[in-house]
KOLMILUM-810658 format. One record per residue (C-alpha): x, y negated, z. Coordinates in steps of 0.2 Angstrom, whole numbers, plus 2048, in hexadecimal, padded with zeros to 3 digits. Layout:
<nodes>
XYZ;...
</nodes>
This chain:
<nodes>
D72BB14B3;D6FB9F4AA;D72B9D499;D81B8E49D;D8CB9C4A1;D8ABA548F;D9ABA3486;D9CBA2474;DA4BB246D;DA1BAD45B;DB6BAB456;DBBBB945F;DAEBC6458;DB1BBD448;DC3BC1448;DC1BD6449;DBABD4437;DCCBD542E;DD8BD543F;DDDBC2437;DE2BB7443;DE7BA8439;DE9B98442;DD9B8A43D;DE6B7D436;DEDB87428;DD9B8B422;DDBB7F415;DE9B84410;DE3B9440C;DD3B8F404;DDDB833F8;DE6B943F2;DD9B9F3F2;DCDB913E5;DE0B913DC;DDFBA53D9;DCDBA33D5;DCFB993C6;DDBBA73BE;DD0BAC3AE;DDBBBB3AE;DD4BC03BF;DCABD23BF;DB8BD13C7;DBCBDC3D6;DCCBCF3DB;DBEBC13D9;DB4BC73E5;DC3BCD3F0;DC8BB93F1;DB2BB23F3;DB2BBD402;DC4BB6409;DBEBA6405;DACBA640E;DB7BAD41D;DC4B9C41E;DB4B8E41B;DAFB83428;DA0B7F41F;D94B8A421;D89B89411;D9BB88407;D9FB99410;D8CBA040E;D8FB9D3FA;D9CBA63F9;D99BB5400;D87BB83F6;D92BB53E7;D9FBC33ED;D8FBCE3F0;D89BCB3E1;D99BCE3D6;D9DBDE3E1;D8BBE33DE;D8EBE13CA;D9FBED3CA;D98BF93D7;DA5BF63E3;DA1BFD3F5;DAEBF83FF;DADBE43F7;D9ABE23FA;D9CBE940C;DABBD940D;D9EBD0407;D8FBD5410;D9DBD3421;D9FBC141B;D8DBBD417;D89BC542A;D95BB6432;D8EBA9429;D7CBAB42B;D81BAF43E;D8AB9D43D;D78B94436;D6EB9E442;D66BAA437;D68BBA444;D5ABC6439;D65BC2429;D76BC6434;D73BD643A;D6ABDC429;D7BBD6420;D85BDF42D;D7BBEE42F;D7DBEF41A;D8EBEF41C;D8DBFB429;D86C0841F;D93C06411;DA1C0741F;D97C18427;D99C1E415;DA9C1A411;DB2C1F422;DB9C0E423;DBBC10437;DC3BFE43C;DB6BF5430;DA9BFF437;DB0BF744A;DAFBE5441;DA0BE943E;D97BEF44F;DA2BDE455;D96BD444C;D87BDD451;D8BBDD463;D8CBC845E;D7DBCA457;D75BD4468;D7EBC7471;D75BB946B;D65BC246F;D68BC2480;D68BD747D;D79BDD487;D76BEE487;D77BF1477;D85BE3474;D8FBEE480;D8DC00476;D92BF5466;DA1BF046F;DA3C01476;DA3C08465;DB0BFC45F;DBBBFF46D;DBBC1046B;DC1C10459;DCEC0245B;DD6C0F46A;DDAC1945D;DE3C0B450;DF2BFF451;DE6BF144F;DEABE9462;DE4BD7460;DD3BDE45A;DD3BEA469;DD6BDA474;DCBBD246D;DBDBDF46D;DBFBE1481;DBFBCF483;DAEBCF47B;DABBDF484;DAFBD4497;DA2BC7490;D92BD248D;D96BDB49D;D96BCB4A8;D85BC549E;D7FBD64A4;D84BD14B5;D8FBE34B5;D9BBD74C0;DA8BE44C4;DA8BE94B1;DABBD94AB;DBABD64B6;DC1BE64B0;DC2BE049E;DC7BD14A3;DD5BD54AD;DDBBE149D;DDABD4490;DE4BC749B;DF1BD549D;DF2BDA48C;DF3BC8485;E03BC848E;E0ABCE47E;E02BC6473;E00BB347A;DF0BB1472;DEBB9D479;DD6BA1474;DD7BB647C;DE1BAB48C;DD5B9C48D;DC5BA648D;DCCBB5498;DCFBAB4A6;DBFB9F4A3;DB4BAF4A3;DBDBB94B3;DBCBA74BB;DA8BA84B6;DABBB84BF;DB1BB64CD;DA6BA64D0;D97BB34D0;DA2BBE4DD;DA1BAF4E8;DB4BAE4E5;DB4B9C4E5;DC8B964E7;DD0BA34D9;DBFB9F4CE;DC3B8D4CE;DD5B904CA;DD1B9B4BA;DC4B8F4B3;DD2B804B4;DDCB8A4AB;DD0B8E49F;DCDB7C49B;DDFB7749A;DE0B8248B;DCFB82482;DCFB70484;DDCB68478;DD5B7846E;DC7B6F46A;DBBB7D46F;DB0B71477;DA3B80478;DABB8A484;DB4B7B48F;DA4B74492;D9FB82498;DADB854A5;DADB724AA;D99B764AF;D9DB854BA;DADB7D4C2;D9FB704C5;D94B7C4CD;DA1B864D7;DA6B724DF;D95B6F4E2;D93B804EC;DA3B7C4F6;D9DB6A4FB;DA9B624EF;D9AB564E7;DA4B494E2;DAEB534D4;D9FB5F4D4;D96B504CC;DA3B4B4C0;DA9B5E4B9;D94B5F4B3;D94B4C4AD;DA3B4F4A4;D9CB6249C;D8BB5B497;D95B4948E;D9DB58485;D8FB60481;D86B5147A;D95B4D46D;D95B5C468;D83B5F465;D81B6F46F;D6EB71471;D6FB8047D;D7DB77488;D76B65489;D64B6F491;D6FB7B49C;D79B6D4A3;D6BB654A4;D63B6E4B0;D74B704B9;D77B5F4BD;D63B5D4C3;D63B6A4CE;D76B614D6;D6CB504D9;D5FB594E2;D6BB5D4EE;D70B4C4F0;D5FB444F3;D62B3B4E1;D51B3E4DB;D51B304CE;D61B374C6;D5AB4A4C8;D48B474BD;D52B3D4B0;D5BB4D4AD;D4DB594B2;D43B4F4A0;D54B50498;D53B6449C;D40B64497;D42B5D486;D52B67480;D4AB79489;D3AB7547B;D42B7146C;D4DB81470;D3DB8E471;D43B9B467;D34BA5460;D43BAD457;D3FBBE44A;D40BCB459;D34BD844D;D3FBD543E;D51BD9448;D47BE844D;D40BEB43D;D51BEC434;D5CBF6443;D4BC0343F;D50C0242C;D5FC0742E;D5AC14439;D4EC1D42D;D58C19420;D65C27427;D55C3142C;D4FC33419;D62C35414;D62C4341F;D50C4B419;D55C48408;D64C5240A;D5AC5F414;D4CC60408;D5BC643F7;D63C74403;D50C79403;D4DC783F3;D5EC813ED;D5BC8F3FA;D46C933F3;D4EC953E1;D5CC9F3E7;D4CCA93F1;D42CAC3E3;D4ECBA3DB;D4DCC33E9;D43CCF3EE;D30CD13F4;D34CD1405;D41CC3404;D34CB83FA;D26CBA40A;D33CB4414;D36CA640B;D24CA2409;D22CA141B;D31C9641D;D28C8C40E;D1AC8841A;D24C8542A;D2EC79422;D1DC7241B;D15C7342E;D25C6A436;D24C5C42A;D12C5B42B;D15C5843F;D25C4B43A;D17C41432;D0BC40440;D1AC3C44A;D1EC2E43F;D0DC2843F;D0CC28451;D1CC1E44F;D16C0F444;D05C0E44F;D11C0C45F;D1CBFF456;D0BBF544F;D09BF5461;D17BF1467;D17BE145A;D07BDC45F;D0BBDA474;D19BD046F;D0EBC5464;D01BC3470;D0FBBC47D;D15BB1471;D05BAB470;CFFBA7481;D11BA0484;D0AB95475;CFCB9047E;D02B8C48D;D0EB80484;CFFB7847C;CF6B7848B;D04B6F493;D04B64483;CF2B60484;CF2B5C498;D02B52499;CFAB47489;CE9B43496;CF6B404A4;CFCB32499;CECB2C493;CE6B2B4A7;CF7B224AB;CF3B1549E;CE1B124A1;CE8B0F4B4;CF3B034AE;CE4AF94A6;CD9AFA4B4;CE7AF14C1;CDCAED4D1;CCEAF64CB;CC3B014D8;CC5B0D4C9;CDAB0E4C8;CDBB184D6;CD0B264D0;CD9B264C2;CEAB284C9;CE3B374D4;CDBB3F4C4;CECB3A4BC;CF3B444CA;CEAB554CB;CECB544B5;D00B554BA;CFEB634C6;CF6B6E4B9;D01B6A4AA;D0FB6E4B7;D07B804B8;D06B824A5;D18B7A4A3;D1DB874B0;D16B974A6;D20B90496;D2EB8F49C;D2EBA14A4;D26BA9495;D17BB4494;D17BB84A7;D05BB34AE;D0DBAF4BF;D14B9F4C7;D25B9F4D2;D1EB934E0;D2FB8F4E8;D35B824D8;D23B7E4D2;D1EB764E3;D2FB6D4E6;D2DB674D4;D1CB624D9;D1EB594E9;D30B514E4;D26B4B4D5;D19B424DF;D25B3A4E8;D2EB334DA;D1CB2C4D3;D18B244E3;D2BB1E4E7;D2AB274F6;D3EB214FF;D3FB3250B;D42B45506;D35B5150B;D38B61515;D34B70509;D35B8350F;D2EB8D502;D2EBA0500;D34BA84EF;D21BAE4EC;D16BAE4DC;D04BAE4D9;CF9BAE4C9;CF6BA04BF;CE4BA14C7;CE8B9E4D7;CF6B914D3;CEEB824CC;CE1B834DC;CF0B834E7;CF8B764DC;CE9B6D4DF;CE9B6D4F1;CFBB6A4F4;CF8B5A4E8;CEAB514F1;CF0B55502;D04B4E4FE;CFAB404F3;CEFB3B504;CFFB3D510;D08B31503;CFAB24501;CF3B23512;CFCB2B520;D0FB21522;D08B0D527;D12B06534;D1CB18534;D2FB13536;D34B27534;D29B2E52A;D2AB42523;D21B4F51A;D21B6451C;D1CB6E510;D1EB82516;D17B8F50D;D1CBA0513;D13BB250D;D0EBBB51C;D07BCD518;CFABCB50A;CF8BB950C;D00BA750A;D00B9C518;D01B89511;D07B7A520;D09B6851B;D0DB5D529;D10B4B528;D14B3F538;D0AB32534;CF8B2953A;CEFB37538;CDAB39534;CCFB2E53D;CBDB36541;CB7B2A534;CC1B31529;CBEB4252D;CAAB4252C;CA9B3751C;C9DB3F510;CA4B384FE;CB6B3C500;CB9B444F0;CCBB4B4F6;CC5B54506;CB7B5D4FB;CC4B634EE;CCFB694F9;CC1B71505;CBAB7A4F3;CC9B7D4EC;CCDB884FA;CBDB914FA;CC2B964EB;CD0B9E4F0;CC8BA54FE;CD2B9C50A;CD0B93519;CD7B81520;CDAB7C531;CDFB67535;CE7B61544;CEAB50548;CFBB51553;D07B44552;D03B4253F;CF5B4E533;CFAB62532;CF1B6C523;CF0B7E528;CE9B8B519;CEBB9B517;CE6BA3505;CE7BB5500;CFABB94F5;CF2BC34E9;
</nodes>
């Protein structure tokens, strides 16, 4: 499921900290207060913190909001106060979730979380798996946002706190659909709509119906869909949520553009990514992006779909995220063995009580509490082995994903390296205008932009080795259209196959020089001209047809001895151990056929 349809579920999670439900205008209002009360000398240090944690709450500005709470956990620290450092550490959780710092969220939260557990402070404890399943959220982990969730429905069942249990389903709907648990998702959705009869709550309304409508567009259910998502927009809109209408506005484009509506298919997406660049929202601007290339593909507007596939490009690299994935695990383990040693600690004092209780007994009664001595001392020998055995798994673990971060590295600097030789060839090309010489250049140009295209490929799909052959040949050939000016569309019929990155750039190679040749030489005097490319997997081997209508090979062509195309092509395929077959029938027709695997 692409990452456009994600909504933000930052307010609503934020507003199961307290169950406060204040309305954004009367913020500074509040905030004027609080810095009123805080100037009272004749304030204790417990109400002063009390007021820091209620003000980091109602500020806008994030760095305002991140002061504040440090100094509440710093003065509740000082008093040894509990339940105010856990306020604190809540408030210090949203507003590093606010700046991005996800690690330092869920290490505040899960702090707090411990002083809730021991304090039996259910309802905060629900706030606080809220913002964890945020948290999970953002890391595109849906499972466990969904037991987070789970947890905090089950104690808000059991409370008076109805807007949080909204709420909390609401939230509950969202992970579900990013699951793609469809039916789910509709169930929650359905509940919160119903319950909000009662409360009128515009932003519960407004993203209800934009998320069912999401829904239902993945149900195929095109008519009702489009009607919730207008509904949606009508009330997020004048919000000022330009997030979440953005988004709606992208998938009502997408749900016209599946219904042939392509005139206000066009203009919903222009008008979602507008929105997006206003507002600066990085993820959005590449999503829609993307959207809006794939639309103009459809219509034969090839100019207009690489202007936004470079658009897509760009945003999709400054966005890589080689986010602190060991640290997240590292603290959720903490806290883990943090309750483990709690728990041998308390085991280990019983022991202790029970041996010196032991030792005024009898004989008999002290050999058996020897022997329970060197049980207890065998079983936690075998719990340190175990644990060992642990960290060695998790060193492990760590380094796997290290080394896909780093050939997804490489193959971004690969890409780096070839696209910057691409340019260097198209600029000495340029120098050497009607020079016998250009024309190599261009054709080395060419092959250089086939192989980046591999490498560009792999970065994008991360540490996978292998290449989805549908989009990278269509990117390929549509690309060397465009370089060429080429005024007609190609016929493309490609299987969804994948092969290694060994086998790839050969193929790439091939379909390049063939296209290339077809391009420069095979249309003169043509008034219809056309291109196939077909590639179909038949058993345990690809079979690869280009046809083209046009002139087709002379014998003098076919028995030259220097053409430096035919032998790359001829030893290219050998290296696949492939074989080619040409007929010359009303244009050229490339037959190969390479082994899948």
């Amino acid at each position: 499921m692409p990452n456009s349809c994600r909504i933000k579920l930052v307010f609503l999670l934020f507003c199961l900290v307290f169950g406060r439900g204040d309305a954004f205008a009367q913020k500074r209002n509040i905030l004027d207060s609080l810095g009123k009360l805080l100037m009272d000398k004749n304030l204790s240090k417990a109400e002063k913190s009390q007021i820091l944690s209620l003000r980091a709450y109602y500020f806008n500005d994030i760095d305002s909001s991140l002061i504040s709470a440090e100094k509440a956990i710093s003065i509740a620290k000082e008093i040894n106060e509990p339940v105010l450092l856990a306020d604190a550490l809540e408030e210090l959780s949203h507003a590093e979730y606010r700046l991005g710092n996800n690690s330092k969220s869920i290490k505040a939260s899960i702090d707090a979380l411990k002083l809730y557990d021991s304090l039996g402070l259910k309802e905060r404890t629900a706030a606080i798996y809220g913002q964890l399943a945020s948290n999970a959220l953002s890391d595109e982990n849906y499972k466990s946002a969904i037991k987070y969730l789970k947890n905090a429905e089950d104690i808000y069942n059991g409370s008076d706190e109805k807007g949080n249990l909204i709420l909390t389903q609401l939230n509950l709907g969202e992970a579900y659909r990013l699951a793609n648990k469809l039916d789910s998702a509709a169930y929650y959705f359905n509940e919160t709509l119903l319950k909000n009869k009662s409360t009128n709550n515009a932003i519960v309304q407004g993203y209800s119906l934009g998320n069912l409508g999401m829904v239902l567009h993945a149900q195929k259910q095109y008519d009702i869909a489009e009607q919730h998502l207008e509904e949606a927009i009508a009330i997020l809109e004048p919000l000022g949520d330009d997030y979440s209408t953005s988004v709606y506005l992208a998938e009502l484009g997408q749900i016209y553009a599946k219904t042939s509506k392509n005139n206000l298919a066009e203009s919903k997406l222009l008008q979602a990514y507008d929105m997006a660049n206003k507002a600066g929202l990085k993820e959005q601007i590449r999503d829609f992006s993307r959207n809006l290339t794939d639309f103009y593909k459809t219509q034969n507007q090839y100019g207009k779909a690489l202007e936004y596939l470079e658009v897509n490009r760009i945003y999709q690299d400054s966005l890589v995220n080689k986010a602190s994935i060991q640290k997240i695990e590292q603290l959720k383990a903490n806290y883990e063995i943090g309750k483990r040693e709690s728990e041998i600690s308390l085991l280990n004092t019983i022991t202790t009580n029970q041996r010196n209780q032991m030792i005024l007994l009898a004989i008999g009664v002290l050999c058996i509490s020897v022997l329970a001595l060197l049980l207890f001392r065998s079983n936690r020998a075998i719990k340190k082995v175990n644990l060992h055995i642990a960290e060695q798994n998790t060193i492990i673990e760590k380094r796997e994903q290290e080394k896909a971060l780093l050939l997804k590295e490489l193959n971004h600097r690969v890409k780096n390296n070839l696209q910057m030789i691409s340019s260097l060839l198209s600029l000495q090309s340029h120098q050497l205008s009607g020079h016998p010489a250009q024309e190599a250049l261009i054709a080395g140009k060419n092959r250089v932009e086939a192989l980046s295209l591999v490498h560009r490929k792999l970065y994008q799909e991360g540490a996978e080795t292998k290449i989805a052959l549908k989009e990278y040949i269509e990117e390929l050939v549509l690309g060397l259209f465009h370089g060429y000016n080429i005024a007609f569309k190609p016929k493309l019929s490609i299987d969804d196959s994948s092969i290694s990155i060994d086998r790839a750039i050969p193929l790439a190679l091939i379909i390049n020089e063939i296209v290339i040749n077809s391009l420069k030489y095979a249309y003169k005097d043509i008034e219809s001209p056309s291109l196939d490319v077909q590639l179909k997997k038949v058993e345990d081997h690809l079979e690869l047809d280009i046809i083209d209508n046009g002139i087709g090979f002379s014998e003098e062509q076919v028995d030259k001895k220097n053409s430096f195309g035919l032998k790359l092509i001829q030893s290219l395929i050998n290296q696949l151990d492939g074989s080619m077959e040409r007929f010359n029938t009303k244009g050229t027709q490339w037959k190969i056929k390479i082994s899948a695997d």
